[in-house]
C-alpha positions as a Markdown table, in Angstrom:
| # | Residue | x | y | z |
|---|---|---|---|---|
| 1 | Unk | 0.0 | 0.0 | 0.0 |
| 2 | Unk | 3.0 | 2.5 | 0.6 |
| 3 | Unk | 4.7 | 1.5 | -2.7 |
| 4 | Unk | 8.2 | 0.4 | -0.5 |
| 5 | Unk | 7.7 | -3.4 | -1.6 |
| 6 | Unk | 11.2 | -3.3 | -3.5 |
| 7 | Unk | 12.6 | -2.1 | 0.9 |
| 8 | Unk | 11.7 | -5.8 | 1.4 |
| 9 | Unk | 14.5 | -7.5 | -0.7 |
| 10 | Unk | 16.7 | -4.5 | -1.0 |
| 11 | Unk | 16.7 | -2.5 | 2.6 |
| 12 | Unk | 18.0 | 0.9 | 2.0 |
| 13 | Unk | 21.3 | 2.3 | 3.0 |
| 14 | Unk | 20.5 | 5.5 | 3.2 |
| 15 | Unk | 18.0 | 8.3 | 4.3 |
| 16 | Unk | 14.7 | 7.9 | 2.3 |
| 17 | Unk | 12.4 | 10.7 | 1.4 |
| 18 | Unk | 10.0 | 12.3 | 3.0 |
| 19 | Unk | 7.2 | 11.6 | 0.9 |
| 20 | Unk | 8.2 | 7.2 | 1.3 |
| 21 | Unk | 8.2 | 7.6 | 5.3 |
| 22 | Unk | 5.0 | 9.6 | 4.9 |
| 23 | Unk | 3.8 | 7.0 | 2.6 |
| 24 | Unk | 4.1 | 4.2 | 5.3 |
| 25 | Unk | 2.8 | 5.6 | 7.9 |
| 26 | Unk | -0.5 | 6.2 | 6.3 |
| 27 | Unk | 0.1 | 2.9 | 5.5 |
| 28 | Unk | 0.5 | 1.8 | 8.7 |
| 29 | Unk | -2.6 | 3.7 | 10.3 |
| 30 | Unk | -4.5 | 2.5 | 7.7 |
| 31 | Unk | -4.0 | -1.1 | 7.4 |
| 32 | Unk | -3.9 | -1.9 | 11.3 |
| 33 | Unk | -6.3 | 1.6 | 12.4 |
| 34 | Unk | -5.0 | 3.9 | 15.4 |
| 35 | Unk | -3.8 | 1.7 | 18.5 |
| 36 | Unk | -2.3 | -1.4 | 16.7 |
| 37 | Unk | -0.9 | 1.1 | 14.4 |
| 38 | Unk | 0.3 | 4.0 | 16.7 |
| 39 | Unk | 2.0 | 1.5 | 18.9 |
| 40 | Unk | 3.6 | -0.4 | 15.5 |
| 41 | Unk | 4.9 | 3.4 | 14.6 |
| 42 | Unk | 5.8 | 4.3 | 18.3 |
| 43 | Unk | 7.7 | 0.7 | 18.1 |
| 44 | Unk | 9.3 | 1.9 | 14.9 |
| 45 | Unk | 10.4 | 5.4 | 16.4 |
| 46 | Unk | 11.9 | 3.8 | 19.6 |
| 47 | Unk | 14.4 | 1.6 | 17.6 |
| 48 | Unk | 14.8 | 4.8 | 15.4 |
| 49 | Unk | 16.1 | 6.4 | 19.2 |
| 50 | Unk | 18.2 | 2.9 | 19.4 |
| 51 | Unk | 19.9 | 3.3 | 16.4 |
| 52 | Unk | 20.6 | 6.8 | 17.0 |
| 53 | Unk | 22.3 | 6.4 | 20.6 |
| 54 | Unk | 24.0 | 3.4 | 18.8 |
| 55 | Unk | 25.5 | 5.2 | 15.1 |
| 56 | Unk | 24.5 | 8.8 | 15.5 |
| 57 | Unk | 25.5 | 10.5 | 19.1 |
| 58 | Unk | 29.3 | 9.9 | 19.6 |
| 59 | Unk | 30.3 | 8.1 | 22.9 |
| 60 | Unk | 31.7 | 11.2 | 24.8 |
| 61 | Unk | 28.6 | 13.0 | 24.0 |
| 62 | Unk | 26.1 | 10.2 | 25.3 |
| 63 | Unk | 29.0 | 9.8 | 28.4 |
| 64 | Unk | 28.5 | 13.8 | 28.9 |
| 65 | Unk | 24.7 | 14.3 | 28.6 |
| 66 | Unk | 24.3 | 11.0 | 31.2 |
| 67 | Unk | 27.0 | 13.0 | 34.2 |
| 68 | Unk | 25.4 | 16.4 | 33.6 |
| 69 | Unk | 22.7 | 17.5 | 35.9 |
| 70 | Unk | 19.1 | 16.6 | 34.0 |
| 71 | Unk | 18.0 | 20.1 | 33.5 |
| 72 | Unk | 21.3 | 20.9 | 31.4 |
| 73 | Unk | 21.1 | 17.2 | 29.9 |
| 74 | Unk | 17.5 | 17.8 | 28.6 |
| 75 | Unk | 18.6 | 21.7 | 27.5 |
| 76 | Unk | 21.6 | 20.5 | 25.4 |
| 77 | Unk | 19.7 | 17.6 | 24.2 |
| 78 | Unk | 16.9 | 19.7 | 23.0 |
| 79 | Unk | 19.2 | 22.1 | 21.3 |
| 80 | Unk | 20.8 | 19.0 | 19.3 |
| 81 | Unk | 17.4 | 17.6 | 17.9 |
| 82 | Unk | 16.9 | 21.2 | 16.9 |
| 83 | Unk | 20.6 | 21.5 | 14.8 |
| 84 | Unk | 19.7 | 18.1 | 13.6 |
| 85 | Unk | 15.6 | 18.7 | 12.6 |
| 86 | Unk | 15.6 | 17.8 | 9.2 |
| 87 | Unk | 17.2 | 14.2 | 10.6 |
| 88 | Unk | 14.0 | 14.0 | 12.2 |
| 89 | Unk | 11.9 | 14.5 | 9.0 |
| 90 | Unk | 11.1 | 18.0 | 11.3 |
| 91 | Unk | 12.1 | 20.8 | 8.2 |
| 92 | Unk | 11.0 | 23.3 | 10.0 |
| 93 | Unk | 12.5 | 22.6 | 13.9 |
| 94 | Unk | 11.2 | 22.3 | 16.7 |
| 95 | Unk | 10.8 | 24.7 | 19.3 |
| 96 | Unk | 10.6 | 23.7 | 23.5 |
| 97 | Unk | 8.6 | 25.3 | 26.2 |
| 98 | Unk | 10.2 | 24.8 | 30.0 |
| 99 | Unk | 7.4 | 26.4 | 32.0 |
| 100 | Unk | 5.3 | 23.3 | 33.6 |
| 101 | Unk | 7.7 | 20.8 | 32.3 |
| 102 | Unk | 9.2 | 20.2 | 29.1 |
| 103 | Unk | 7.1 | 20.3 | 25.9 |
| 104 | Unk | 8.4 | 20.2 | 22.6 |
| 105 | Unk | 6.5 | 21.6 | 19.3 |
| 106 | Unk | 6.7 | 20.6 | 15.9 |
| 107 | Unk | 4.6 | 23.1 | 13.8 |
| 108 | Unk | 5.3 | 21.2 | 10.3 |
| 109 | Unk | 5.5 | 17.7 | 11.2 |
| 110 | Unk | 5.0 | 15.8 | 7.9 |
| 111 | Unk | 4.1 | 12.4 | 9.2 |
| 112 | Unk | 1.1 | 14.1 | 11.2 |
| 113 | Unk | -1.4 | 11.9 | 9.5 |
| 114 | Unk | -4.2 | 14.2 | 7.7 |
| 115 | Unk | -7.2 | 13.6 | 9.5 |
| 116 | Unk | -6.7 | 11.6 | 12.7 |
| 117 | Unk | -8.9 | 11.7 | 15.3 |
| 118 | Unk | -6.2 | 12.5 | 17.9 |
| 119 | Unk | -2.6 | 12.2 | 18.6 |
| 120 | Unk | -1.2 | 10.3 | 15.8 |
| 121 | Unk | 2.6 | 11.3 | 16.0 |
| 122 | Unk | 3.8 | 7.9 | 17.8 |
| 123 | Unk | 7.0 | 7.4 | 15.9 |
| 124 | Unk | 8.3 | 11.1 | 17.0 |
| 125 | Unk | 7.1 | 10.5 | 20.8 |
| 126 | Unk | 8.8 | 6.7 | 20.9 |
| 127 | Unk | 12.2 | 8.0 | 19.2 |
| 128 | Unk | 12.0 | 11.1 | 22.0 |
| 129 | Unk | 11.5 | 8.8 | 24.6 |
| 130 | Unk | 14.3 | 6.4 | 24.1 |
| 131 | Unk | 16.9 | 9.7 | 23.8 |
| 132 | Unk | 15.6 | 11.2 | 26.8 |
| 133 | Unk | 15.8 | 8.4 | 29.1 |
| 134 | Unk | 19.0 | 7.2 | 27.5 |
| 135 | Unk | 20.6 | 10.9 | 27.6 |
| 136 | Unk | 18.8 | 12.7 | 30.7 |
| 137 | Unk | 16.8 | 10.9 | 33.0 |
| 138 | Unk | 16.0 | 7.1 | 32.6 |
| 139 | Unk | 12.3 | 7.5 | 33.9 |
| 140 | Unk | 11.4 | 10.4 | 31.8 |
| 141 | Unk | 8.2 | 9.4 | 29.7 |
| 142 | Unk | 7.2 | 11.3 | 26.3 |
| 143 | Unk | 3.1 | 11.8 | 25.5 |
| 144 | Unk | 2.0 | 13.5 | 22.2 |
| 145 | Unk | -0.8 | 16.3 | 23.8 |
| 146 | Unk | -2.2 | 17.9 | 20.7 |
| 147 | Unk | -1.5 | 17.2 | 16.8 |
| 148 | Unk | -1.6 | 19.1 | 14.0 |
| 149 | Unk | -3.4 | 16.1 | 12.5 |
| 150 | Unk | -6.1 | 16.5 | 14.8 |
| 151 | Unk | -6.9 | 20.3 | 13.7 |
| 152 | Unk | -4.2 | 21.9 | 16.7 |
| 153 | Unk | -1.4 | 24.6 | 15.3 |
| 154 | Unk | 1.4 | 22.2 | 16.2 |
| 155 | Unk | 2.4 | 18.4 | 17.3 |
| 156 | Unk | 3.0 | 18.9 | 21.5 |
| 157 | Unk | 5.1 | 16.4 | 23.6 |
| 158 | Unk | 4.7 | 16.3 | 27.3 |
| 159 | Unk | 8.2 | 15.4 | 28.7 |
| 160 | Unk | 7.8 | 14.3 | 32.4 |
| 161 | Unk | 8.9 | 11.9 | 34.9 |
| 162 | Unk | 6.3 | 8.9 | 34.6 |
C-alpha cells in the first residue's frame, strides 16, 4: 500500500524521502487503524532512538549528557534535535517550552497523519523517549498532547517523569 515493496528484498542504506516515510505511515494507520498502528509506529520510532544512541550520538557525547545535571542534559539535548531537525523528518524545527515541564512543538510535522482523530505522532514520541531516558533521566516518559493532524497549530510532547 505504501509503494516500498522493493525495501523488502533490498533494505536501503540511506536516508529515504519524506514523501516514502510519509507514505508508510499512512500505510501503517490504515492497514492496522490507530492503536495497533500508533503502537507499530511508536515501536518503529523507539528503535529509530536505538539506532541513534547506537550510530549517530558519539560516545563522549552520550557519556557527557548522562554525568550532567538533567535540566542541562534535557537543554543540550533539545538544542541538538533542533541542529539536527531535518534528521528527524522535522524541516521546520522544533521549538521547546520549559514552564510546567518540558514540551516540545513541531509546527510542520509531515508524518502528522491528515485527518486523525487525535494524537497520531507515535514514531516522534517513541524516538524522544528512548533519547531522553537514555541521555537525561531514565524515567522520563514522552506523550504527544495535541496534533496538528487532529486540527491543533502544532504536534506537542509532554516530557515528564512517569
Amino acid at each position: 500500500m505504501a509503494g516500498a515493496e522493493s525495501h523488502l528484498s533490498h533494505p536501503p542504506v540511506a536516508m529515504v524521502s519524506v514523501a516514502e516515510v510519509l507514505a508508510l505511515h499512512r500505510a501503517v494507520r490504515a492497514c492496522l487503524g490507530a492503536g495497533p498502528g500508533g503502537a507499530v509506529l511508536r515501536a518503529a520510532g523507539e528503535a529509530t532512538g536505538r539506532y541513534l544512541l547506537a550510530h549517530r550520538i558519539p560516545r563522549a557525547v552520550r557519556l557527557a549528557l548522562r554525568a550532567a545535571p538533567a535540566p542541562l542534559a534535557a537543554r543540550l539535548l533539545v538544542a541538538a534535535i533542533r541542529r539536527h531537525a531535518w534528521t528527524f523528518g522535522m524541516p521546520d524545527g522544533l521549538d521547546a517550552a520549559w514552564r510546567g515541564g518540558l514540551r516540545l512543538f513541531l509546527a510542520a510535522n509531515p508524518i502528522a497523519v491528515p485527518g486523525a482523530a487525535g494524537p497520531g505522532c507515535d514514531f516522534h514520541a517513541g524516538t524522544f523517549e528512548v533519547l531522553f531516558q537514555a541521555l537525561v533521566d531514565r524515567h522520563l516518559v514522552v506523550r504527544e498532547t495535541a496534533c496538528r493532524a487532529a486540527g491543533h497549530p502544532a504536534c506537542v510532547f509532554a516530557i515528564r517523569r512517569g
